[in-house]
N, C-alpha and C positions, 0 to 999 in steps of 0.2 A: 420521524422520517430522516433520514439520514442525505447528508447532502450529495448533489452528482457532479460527478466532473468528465470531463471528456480528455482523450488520452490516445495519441496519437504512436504504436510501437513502431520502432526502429526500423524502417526497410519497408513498413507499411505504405498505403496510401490511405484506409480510409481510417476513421477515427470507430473508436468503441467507450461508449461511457462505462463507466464504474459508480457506486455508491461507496462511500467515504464511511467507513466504521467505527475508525478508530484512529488518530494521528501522533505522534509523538517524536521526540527529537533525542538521536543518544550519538554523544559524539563531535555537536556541533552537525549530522548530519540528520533530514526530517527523512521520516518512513512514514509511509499512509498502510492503512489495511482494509483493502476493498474488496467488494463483491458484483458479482455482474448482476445480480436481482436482490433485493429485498427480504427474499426467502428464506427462512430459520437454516435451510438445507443446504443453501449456495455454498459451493469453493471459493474461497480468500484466496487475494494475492496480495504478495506485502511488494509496494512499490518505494525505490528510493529515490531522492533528487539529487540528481546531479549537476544542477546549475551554480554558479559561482554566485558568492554571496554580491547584491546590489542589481542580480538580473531582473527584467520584471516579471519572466515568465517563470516558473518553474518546468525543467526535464527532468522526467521521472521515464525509472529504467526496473521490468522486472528484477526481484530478488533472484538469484540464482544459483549464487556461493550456497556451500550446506551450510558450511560452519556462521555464516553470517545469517541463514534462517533461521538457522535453529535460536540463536542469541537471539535475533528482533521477535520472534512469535513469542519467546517465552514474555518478554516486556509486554506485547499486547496482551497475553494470556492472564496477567496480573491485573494490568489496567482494567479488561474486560471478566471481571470474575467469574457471570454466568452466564461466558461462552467458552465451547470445548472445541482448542483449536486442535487441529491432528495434521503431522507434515506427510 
């Protein structure tokens, strides 16, 4: 089971959890790769943190750059062997 976090988007009011896939750090910055269910079939979203180092929360902002999804999936796609990510 994969852990849940709760994740509050930009401009929003209510919060939407996520399940935690896969985490890694390139850069000095962390990326998560979440899912909204559990499900073999669920859509991934690869989340970045934007908080400065020493905060205690983490902000996490959709990916949304191409050229920087394409880079961080292929890192999970390695990490994650036998799973088939698709952008």
């Amino acid at each position: 089971m994969n852990k849940k976090i709760e994740f509050c988007p930009v401009g929003e009011d209510k919060t939407v959890g996520f399940f935690v896939v896969e985490e890694t750090r390139i850069g000095g910055v962390s990326y998560l790769l979440v899912t909204e269910t559990e499900d073999e079939e669920a859509d991934a979203y690869i989340l970045k943190d934007l908080s400065k180092d020493g905060e205690a929360e983490a902000c996490y902002t959709f990916v949304e750059d191409d050229g920087e999804l394409e880079a961080v999936s292929k890192i999970f796609a390695e990490l994650l062997e036998d799973v088939d990510i698709e952008l």
